[in-house]
N, C-alpha and C positions, 0 to 999 in steps of 0.2 A: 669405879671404872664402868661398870655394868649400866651405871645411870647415865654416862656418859654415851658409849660405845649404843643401846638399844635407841635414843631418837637419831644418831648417824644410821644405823642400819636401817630405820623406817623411811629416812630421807631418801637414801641411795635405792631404796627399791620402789618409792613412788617416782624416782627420777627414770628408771626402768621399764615405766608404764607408756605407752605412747598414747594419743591422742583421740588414736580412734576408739582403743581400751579406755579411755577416760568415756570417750560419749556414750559405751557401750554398757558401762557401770551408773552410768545416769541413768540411762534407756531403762537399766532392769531395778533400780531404787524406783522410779517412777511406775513399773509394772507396764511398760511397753514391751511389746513383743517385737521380736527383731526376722527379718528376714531379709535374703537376696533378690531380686528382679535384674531380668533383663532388657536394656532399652535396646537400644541399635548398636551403638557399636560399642557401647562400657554397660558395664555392670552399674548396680545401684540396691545400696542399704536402704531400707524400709522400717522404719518401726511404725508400731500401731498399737493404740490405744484399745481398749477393750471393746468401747463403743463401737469402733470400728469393725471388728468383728462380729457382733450383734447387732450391726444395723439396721432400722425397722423403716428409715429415712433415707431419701432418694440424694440427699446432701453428703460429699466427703471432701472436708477441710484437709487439703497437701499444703503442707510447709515448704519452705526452700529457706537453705541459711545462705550465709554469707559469705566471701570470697576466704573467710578463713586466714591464711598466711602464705599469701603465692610468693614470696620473695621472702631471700633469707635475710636471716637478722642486718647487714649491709646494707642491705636494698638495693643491692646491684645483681645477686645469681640468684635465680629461683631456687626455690624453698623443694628439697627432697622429696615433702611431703606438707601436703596445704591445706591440712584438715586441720580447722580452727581447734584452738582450746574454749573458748568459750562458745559451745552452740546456742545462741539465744534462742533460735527457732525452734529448738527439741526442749526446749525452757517453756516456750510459750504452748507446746503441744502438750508439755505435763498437767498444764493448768487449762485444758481444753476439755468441754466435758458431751462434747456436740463429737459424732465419730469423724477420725483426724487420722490422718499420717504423717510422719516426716521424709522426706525422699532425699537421699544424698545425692550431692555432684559427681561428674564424672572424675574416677580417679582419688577423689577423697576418701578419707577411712581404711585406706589402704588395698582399694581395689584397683588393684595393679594391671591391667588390661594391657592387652598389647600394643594398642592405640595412644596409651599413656604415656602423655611426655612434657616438659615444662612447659609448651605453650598452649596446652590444655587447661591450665589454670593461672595465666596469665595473659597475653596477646590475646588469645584465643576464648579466654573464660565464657565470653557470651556467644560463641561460634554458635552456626547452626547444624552442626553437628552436635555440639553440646546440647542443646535447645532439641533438637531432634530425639537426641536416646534419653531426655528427661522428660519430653512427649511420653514416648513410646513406654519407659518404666510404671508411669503415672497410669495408663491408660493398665498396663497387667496389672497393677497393686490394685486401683478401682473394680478391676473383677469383667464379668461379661456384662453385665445388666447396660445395656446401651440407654437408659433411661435415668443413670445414674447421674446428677448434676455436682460435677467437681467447682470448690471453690481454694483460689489460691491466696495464698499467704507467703507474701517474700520480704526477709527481712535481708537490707542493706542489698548486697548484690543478688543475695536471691530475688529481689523484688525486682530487678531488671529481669533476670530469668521468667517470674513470674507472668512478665507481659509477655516475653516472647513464646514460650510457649502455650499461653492462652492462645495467640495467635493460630498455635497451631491444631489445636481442637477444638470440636464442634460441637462439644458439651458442658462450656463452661456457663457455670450461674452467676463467677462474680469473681477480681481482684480485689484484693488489698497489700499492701507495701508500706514498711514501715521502713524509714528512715532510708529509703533507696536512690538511688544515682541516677535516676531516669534519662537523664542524657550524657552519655559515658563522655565524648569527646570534651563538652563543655566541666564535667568533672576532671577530665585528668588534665585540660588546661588549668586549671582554677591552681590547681595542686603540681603541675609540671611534673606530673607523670609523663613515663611513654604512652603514648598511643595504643590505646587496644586495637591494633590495627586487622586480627584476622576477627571481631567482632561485631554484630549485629546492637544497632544504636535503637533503642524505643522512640525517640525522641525524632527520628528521623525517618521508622516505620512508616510504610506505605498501605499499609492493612486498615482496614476498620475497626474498632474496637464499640461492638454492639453489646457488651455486658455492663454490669455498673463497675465501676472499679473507684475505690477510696487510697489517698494515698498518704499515708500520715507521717507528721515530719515535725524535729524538735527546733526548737529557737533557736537552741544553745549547742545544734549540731554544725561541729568546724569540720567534722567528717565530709559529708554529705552540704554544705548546705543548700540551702531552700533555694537560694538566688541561682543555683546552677542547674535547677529542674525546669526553670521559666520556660525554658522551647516545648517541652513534653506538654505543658498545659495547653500554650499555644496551637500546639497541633492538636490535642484529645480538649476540647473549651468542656467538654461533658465531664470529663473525669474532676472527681471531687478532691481536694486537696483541708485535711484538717492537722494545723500547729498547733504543737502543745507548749505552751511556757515554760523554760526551762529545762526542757526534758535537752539531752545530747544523742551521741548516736547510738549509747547504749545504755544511757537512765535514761527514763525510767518503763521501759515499755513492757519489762517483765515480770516487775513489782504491780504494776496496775493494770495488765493483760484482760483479766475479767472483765473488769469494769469497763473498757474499750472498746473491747469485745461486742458488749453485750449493748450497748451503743450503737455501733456498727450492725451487729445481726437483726436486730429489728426493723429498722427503716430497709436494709437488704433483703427483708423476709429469709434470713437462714438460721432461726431458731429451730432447731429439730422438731419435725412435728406439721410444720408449716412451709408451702408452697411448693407440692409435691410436683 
């Protein structure tokens, strides 16, 4: 009975655990440090890397994940709470050895703000409100040093975040976006979604984008795919676009992060150490 009865009790109490307790138990397996920031009008979880605390480089790699679980298992009512179970982004900052943070979404991880409400991460996911208090958290986790060059990293919908808030400061060294939606409307056609209607479209951005920005994307992605980023290119001809064979929206970009990486950071000069 006992060998029975002890893997039901172990079941029922990782069923207990919620979501953002799971990223949170990653966070500290990996030896990231966890903190609160405030942007504008929501709160925002922080982890960071050691580097990041000791850094002797003018470079800080911000993560941004992905839309997480805005709608519930139906797909008709938003989802109580829309902090993914899988964060790839805080996956790809474990194996970052360059100083790195992760920044959460408004409202995800169970930062319950008053502002917080279903169409905060759904209709509304890329609002500029959103984009705004992910400016603003970004900018106090970076510290005072106004010399400091942030580079972003948004995987799937954080990558449309990624560009909008580049947009919004004046210190950025560079985008990158793995497996992201760049043109929201031509993705939630493709897929007969609704309409992010209270959100901000990259694809249609009226801004200049003077940084370099790489946007990497899988063959074998049905999530995302490649044929519905076409306008984004259109409008940004500068922005680099690299396929991987194979890879979908979520192999293999966390298994091979390194080696990507380290790809990317050369030609971008953000190897630590270089292009202060």
């Amino acid at each position: 009975m006992r060998l029975v009865l002890i893997p039901l009790l172990l079941l029922l109490l990782q069923a207990c655990v919620n979501n953002a307790q799971r990223i949170d138990r990653q966070a500290a397996a990996a030896q990231l440090t966890r903190s609160v920031v405030a942007g504008r009008e929501f709160r925002h979880v922080v982890y960071a890397n050691g580097q990041a605390a000791n850094a002797t480089t003018q470079r800080l790699l911000v993560y941004l994940d992905g839309d997480g679980r805005p709608w519930g298992a139906n797909g008709r009512e938003p989802a109580a709470d829309p902090t993914t179970r899988n964060p790839v982004a805080l996956q790809l900052l474990a194996q970052t050895t360059a100083p790195a943070i992760y920044v959460s979404r408004p409202c995800y991880q169970r930062m319950n703000d008053s502002m917080c409400g279903p169409a905060t991460w759904t209709s509304d996911r890329y609002s500029a409100v959103v984009v705004d208090s992910l400016a603003a958290a970004i900018q106090q986790a970076a510290g005072d040093d106004a010399r400091k060059q942030i580079v972003l990293v948004g995987y799937s919908g954080g990558g449309v975040l990624a560009v909008l808030v580049a947009e919004r400061l004046a210190n950025v060294a560079a985008v990158i976006t793995i497996a992201a939606n760049l043109d929201i409307d031509a993705w939630t056609q493709h897929h007969h979604y609704l309409p992010l209607t209270g959100s901000s479209n990259p694809a249609s951005s009226m801004h200049d984008h003077p940084w370099p920005e790489v946007h990497l994307q899988g063959t074998a992605d049905h999530t995302v795919p490649a044929a519905t980023t076409a306008r984004y290119f259109a409008r940004y001809p500068l922005a680099q676009r690299r396929q991987f064979d194979e890879f979908t929206h979520v192999c293999c970009w966390v298994e091979q992060w390194p080696e990507i990486f380290a790809s990317i950071a050369g030609p971008l000069e953000m190897i630590p150490g270089t292009a202060q």
